[in-house]
C-alpha positions in Angstrom: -56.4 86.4 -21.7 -56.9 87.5 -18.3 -53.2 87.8 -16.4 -55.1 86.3 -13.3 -55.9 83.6 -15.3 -53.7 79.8 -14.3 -51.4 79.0 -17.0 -52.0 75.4 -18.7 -48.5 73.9 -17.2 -50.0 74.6 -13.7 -53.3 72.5 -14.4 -54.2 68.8 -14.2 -52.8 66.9 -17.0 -55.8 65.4 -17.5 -58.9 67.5 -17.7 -56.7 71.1 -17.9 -59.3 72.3 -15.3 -58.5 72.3 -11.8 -54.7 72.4 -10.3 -52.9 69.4 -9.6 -53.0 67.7 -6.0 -51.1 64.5 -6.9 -48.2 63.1 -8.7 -47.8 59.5 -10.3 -44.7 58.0 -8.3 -44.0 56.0 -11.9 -43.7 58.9 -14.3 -44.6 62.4 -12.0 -47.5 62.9 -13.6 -49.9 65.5 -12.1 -53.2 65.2 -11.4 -56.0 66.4 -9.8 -58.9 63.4 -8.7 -58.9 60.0 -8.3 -60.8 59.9 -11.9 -58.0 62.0 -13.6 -55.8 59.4 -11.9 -57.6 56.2 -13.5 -57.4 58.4 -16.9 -54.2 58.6 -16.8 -52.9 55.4 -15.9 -55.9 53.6 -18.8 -54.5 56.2 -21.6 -50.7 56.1 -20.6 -51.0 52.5 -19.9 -49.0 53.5 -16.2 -49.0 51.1 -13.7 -48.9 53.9 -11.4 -46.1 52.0 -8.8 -42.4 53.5 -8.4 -39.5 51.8 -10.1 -36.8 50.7 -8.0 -34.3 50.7 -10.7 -35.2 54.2 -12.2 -31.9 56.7 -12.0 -31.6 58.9 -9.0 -28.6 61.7 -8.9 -26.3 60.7 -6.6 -27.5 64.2 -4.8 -30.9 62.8 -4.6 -29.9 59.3 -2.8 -28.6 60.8 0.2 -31.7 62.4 2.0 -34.4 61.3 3.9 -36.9 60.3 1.1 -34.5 57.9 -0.8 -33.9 56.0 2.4 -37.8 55.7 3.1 -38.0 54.4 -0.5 -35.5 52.0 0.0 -36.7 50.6 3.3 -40.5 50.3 1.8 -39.4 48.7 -1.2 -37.7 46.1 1.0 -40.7 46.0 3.9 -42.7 45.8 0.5 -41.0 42.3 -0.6 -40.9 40.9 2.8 -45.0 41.7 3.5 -45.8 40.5 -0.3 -43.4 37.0 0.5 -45.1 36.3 3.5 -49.0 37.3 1.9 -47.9 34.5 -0.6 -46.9 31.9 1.9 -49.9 32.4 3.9 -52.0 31.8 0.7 -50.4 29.0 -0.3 -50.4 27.4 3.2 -54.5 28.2 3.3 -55.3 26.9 -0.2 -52.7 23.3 0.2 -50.7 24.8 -2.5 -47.1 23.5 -3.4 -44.8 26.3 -4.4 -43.1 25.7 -7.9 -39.5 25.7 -5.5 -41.1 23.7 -2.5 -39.5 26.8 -0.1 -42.7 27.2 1.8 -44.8 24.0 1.9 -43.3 20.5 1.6 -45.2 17.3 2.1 -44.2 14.7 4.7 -42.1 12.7 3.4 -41.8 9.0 4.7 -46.1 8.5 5.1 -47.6 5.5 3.2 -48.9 6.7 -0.7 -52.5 6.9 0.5 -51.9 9.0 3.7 -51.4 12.3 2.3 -53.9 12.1 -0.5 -56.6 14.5 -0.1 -55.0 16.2 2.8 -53.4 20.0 3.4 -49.4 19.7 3.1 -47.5 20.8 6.3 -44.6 22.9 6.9 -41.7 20.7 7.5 -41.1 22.9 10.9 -38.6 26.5 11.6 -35.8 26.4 9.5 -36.1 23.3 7.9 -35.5 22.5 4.2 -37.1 20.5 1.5 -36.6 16.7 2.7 -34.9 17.7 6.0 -37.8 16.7 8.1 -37.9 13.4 6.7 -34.3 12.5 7.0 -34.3 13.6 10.6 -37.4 11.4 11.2 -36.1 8.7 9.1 -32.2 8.6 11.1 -34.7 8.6 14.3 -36.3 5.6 13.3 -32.6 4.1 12.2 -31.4 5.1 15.7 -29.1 7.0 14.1 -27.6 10.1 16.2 -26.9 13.0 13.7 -25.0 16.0 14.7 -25.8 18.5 13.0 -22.7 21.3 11.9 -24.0 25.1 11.7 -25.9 26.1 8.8 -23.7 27.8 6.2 -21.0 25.4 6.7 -19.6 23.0 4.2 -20.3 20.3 5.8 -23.9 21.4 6.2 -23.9 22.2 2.8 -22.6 18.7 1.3 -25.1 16.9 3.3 -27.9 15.7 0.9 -29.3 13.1 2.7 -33.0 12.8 2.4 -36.1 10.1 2.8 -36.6 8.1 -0.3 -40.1 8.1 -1.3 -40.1 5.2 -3.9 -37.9 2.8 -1.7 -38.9 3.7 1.8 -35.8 4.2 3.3 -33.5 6.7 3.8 -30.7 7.8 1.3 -27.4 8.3 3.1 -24.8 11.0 1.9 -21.5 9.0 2.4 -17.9 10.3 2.6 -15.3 7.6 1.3 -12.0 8.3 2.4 -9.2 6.2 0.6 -5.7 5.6 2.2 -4.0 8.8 0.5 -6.6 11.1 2.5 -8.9 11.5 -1.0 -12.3 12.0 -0.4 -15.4 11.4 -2.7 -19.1 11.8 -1.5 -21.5 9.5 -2.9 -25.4 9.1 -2.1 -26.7 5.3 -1.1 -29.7 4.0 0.0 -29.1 2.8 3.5 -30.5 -0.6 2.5 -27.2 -1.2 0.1 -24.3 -3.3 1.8 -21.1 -1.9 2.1 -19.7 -3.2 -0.9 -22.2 -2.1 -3.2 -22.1 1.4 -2.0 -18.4 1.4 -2.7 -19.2 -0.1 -6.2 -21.4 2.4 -7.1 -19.0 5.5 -5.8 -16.3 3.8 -7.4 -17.7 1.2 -10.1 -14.8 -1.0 -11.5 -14.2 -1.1 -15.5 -16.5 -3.7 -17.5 -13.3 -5.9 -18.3 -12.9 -5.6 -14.4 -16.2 -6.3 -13.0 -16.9 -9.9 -11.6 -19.5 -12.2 -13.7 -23.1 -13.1 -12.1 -22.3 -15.7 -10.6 -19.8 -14.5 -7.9 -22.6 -12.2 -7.2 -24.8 -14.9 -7.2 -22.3 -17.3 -4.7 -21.8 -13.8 -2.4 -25.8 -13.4 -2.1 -26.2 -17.2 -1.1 -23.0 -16.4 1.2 -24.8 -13.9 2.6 -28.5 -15.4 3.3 -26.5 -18.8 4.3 -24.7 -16.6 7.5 -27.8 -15.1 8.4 -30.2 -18.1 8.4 -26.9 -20.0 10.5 -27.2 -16.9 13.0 -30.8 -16.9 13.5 -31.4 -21.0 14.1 -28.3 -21.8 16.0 -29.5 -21.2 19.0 -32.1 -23.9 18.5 -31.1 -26.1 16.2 -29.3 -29.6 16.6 -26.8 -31.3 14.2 -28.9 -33.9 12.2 -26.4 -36.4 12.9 -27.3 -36.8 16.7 -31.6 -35.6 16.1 -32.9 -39.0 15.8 -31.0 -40.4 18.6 -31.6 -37.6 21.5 -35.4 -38.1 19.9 -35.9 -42.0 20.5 -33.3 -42.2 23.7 -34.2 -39.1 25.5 -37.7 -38.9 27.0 -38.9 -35.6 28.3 -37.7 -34.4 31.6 -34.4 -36.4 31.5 -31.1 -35.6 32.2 -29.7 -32.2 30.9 -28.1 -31.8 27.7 -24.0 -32.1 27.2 -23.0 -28.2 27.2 -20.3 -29.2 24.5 -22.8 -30.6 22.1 -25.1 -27.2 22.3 -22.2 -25.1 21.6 -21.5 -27.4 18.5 -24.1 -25.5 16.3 -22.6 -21.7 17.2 -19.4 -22.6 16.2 -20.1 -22.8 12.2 -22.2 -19.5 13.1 -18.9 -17.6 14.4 -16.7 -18.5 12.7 -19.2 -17.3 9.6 -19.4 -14.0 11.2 -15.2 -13.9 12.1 -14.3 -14.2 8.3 -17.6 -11.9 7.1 -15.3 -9.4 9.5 -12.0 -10.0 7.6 -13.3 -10.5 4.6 -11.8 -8.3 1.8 -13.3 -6.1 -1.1 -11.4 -5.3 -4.2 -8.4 -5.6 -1.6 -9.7 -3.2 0.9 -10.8 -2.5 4.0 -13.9 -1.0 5.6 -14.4 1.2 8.8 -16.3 3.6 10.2 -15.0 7.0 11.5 -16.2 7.6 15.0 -16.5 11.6 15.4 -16.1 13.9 18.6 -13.2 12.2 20.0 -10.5 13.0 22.0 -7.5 11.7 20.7 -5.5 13.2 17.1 -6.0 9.9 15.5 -9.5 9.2 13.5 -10.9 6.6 15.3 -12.4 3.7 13.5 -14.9 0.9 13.8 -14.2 -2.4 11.6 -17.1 -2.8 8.8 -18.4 -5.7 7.2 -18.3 -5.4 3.2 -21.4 -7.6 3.5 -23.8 -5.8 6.3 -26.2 -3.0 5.4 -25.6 0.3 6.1 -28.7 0.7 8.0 -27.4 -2.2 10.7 -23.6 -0.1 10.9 -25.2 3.3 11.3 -27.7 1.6 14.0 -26.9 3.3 17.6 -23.8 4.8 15.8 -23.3 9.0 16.1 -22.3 10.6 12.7 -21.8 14.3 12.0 -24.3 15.4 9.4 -23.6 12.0 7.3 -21.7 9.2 7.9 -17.9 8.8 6.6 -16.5 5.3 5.9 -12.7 4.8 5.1 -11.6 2.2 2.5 -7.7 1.2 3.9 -5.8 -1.7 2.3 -4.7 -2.4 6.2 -6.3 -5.1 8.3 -7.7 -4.5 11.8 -5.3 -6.7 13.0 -2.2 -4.3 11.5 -3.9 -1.3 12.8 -3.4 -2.9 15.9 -0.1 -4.3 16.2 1.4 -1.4 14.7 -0.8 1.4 16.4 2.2 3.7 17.9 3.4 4.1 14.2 -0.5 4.1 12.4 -1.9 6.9 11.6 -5.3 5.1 13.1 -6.9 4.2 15.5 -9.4 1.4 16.2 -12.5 1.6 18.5 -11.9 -1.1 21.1 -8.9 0.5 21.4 -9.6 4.4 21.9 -12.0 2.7 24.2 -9.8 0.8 26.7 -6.9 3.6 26.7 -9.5 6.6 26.7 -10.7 7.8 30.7 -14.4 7.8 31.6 -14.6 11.8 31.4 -12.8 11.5 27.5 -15.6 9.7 26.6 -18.8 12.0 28.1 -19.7 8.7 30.4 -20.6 8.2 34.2 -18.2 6.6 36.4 -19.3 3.5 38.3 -19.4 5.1 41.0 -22.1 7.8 40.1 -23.8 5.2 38.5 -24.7 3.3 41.5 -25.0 5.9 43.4 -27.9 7.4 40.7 -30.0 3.5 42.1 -30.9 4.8 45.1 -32.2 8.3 46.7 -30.7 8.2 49.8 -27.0 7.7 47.8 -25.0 10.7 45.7 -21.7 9.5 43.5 -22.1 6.2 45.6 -21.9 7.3 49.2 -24.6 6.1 51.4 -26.2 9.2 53.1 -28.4 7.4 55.7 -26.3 6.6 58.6 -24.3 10.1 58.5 -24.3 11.8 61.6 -25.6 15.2 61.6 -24.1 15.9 64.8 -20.2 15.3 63.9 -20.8 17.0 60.4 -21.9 20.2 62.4 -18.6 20.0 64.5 -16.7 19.6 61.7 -18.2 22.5 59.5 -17.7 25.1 62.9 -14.1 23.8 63.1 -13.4 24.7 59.4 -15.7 28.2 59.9 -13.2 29.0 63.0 -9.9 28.0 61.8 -10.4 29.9 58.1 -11.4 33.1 60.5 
């Protein structure tokens, strides 16, 4: 053997002939050509990529080439997650985790069929769109807390496909300050939301027909509300129809008022009415004053007509006090409440993020700022006065 001659360690792996030129980054392996390469990784069954979790020495993490690994394993992922999304969002793919394509929720059942699925928008979640669309079509203001935060977090609320309607995160709050977070559908009255976060024992529970006489209670105040207006007593119909002809005198004020009366005093004790002895209000956020500020709730109306032009922050939170509106009133120096009408007389016009009347009218008109009429100002006497204030400050 000629001493010139290449020793076998310092030759390709592969074919022994030629020197290395390149090293696996799995397993270091040298080789010389792209062929000796493919060799290699078929008879070593090498996938030929470096392992992030292969042992370095803790003198080997602290150079330039371990923090170049580390930062293209990392661009790596991020390239490879947004390849994916990309393909998915091209082919009308729906990830196994819904984090990159969600349908739109709240469209009829034959809308979307057929069609590409679109991103719910920029840092959105799964459902989040359709809850946001859905409170918008409630007239529902939702402010929203900061990602992250608990209140964020505990907020589940979401469009309900099967029911088309929305599906309401609640916060019951009980007179001892203990709070319980319950999902219902915002078509549910108040009372059976409450049953359902807190359902009563079977021995407890009322028989079907109270639930039966509260549903006809129900249906009987609306249909009062909605024909009172127009409606007459049937005691006086045949008479005003044979007596009166068309064109005659007006009607007696007192007899139309006669069929509102039944009507309000229907909707006064739906108001008062009690539920398992409790009642219902709803907190009013971003206030001013200490005191939660609260806003009297039917156990009977839905919680889509309560939340209707209402402002709630991220869900909506209901308190179930055995105190009346009328005792949160009379005692409300020494209640730890506060009700609405209340907050609302006592509270100024800045508290409460409103105009004044004044800036009001004065918003009618062009020629008018915070209600002062501009038109017949002299521009002469304003001069003057400016130039005397110029002078005397100098």
């Amino acid at each position: 053997m000629d001493a010139s001659d290449p020793l076998l360690c310092e030759l390709c792996s592969i074919c022994h002939v030629n020197p290395p030129k390149y090293r696996c980054p799995r397993c270091s392996t040298r080789t010389c050509s792209l062929p000796c390469t493919r060799r290699h990784k078929l008879w070593s069954q090498c996938s030929g990529v470096r392992d992030p979790a292969a042992y370095l020495k803790r003198s080997e993490l602290a150079n330039e080439a371990a923090f170049d690994r580390d930062f293209n394993f990392i661009t790596g992922i991020e390239r490879t997650l947004e390849r994916a999304e990309r393909d998915v969002e091209n082919r009308g793919i729906e990830l196994a985790r819904g984090q990159a394509l969600r349908s739109e929720e709240g469209q009829d059942d034959g809308s979307g069929a057929g069609r590409k699925r679109k991103h719910p928008g920029p840092g959105l979640v799964k459902g989040e769109a359709g809850f946001l669309r859905g409170a918008e079509a409630g007239r529902v203001k939702v402010l929203r807390a900061p990602r992250g935060m608990s209140r964020n977090k505990q907020n589940t609320s979401r469009w309900h496909p099967k029911h088309k309607c929305l599906s309401w995160t609640v916060e019951w709050i009980s007179a001892a300050g203990e709070k319980t977070i319950r999902n219902a559908l915002e078509t549910y009255p108040i009372f059976e939301a409450y049953d359902r976060a807190f359902p009563l024992p079977k021995q407890d529970r009322p028989s079907t027909d109270s639930k039966k006489e509260k549903d006809v209670a129900q249906e009987n105040i609306s249909t009062e509300q909605n024909h009172a207006p127009t409606e007459k007593p049937d005691s006086i119909a045949p008479t005003t129809a044979t007596t009166e002809p068309t064109g005659s005198e007006p009607s007696n004020p007192e007899t139309d008022e006669q069929p509102t009366a039944p009507a309000e005093q229907a909707e006064s004790k739906l108001l008062l009415a009690l539920h398992r002895n409790l009642y219902f209000y709803l907190h009013r956020p971003r206030t001013t004053t200490k005191k939660p500020v609260l806003v009297p709730l039917p156990p009977l109306a839905k919680l889509q007509s309560v939340l209707r032009e209402r402002t709630v922050l991220e869900f909506p939170t209901i308190y179930a006090l055995p105190d009346s509106p009328e005792t949160i009133l009379e005692s409300k120096e020494t209640s730890p409440f506060i009700l609405e009408e209340e907050y609302l007389r006592t509270a100024s016009p800045e508290e409460l993020g409103d105009k004044s009347a004044e800036e009001q009218e004065g918003t009618g008109d062009g020629n008018e700022v915070s209600g002062v009429d501009l038109q017949n100002v002299d521009e002469e006497k304003v001069m003057e006065v400016l130039k005397q204030e110029l002078f005397e400050s100098v």
